[in-house]
C-alpha positions as CSV (number, residue, x, y, z in Angstrom):
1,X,-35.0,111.4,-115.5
2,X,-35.3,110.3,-119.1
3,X,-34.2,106.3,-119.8
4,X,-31.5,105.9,-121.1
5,X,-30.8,103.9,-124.8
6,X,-29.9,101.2,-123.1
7,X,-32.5,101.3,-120.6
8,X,-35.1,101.5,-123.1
9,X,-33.9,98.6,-125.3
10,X,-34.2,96.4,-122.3
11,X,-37.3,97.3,-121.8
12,X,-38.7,96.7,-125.2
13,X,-37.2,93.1,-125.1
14,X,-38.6,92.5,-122.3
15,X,-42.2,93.8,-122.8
16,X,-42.2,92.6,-126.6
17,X,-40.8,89.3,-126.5
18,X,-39.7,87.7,-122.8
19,X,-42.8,88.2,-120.8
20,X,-44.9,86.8,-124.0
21,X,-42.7,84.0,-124.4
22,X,-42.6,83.5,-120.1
23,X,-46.7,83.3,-120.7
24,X,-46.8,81.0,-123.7
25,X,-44.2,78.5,-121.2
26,X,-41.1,79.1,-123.7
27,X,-38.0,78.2,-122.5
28,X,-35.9,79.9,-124.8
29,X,-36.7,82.9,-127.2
30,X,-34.8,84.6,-129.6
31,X,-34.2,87.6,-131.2
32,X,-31.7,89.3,-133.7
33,X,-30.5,92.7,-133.3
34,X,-31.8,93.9,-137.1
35,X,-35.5,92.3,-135.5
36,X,-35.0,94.7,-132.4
37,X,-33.8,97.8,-134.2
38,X,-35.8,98.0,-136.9
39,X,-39.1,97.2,-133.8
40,X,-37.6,100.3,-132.7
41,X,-37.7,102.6,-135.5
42,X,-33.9,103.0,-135.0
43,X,-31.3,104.4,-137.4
44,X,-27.6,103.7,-137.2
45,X,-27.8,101.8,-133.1
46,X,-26.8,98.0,-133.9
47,X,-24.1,98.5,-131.6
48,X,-26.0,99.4,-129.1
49,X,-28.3,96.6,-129.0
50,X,-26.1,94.3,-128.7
51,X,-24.5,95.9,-126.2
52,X,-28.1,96.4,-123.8
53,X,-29.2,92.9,-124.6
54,X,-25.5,91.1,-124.3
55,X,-25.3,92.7,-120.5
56,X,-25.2,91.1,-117.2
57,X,-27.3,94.2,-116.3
58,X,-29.8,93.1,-118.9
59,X,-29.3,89.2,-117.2
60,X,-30.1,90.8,-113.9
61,X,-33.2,93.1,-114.5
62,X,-34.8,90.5,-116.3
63,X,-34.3,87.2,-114.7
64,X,-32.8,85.4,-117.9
65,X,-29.8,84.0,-119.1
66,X,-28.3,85.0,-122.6
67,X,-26.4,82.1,-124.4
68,X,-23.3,83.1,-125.8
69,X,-23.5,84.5,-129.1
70,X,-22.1,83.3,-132.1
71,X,-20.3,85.4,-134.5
72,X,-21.3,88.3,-135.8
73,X,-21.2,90.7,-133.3
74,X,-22.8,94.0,-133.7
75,X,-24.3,93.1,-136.9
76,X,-28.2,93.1,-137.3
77,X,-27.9,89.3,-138.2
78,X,-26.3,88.3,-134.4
79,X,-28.9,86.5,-132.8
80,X,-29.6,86.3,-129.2
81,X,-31.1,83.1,-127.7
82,X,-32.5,84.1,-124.6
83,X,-33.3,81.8,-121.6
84,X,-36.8,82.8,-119.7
């Protein structure tokens, strides 16, 4: 069964930027949507990576806590601030 959008968004966040930050001792890392879209070669998903990294499924799967996000929502300037 393929990933889904979601599913694969997750895991780029996790390969690209938690686990690195996890081995360099970070305690925090962030990321913008815009960052992660355009990483992904996507067109037109903003929405939806907000949505796959703003989850408790997301919280869950990786072991991390996402801060609350400032306004904007769904733009590619909202920012995560993710805690590893």
């Amino acid at each position: 069964m393929a990933a889904s959008l979601a599913d694969s968004i997750r895991e780029h966040v996790f390969e690209r930027h938690i686990e690195p930050a996890r081995k360099r001792g970070d305690r925090t890392v962030s990321v913008t949507a815009g960052q992660i879209h355009a990483e992904m070669h996507m067109k037109n998903r903003l929405p939806a990576v907000c949505s796959a990294i703003g989850s408790k499924k997301f919280e869950g799967e990786c072991h991390v806590k996402v801060r609350p996000v400032p306004v904007p929502l769904n733009s590619s300037t909202t920012e995560f601030t993710i805690e590893v």
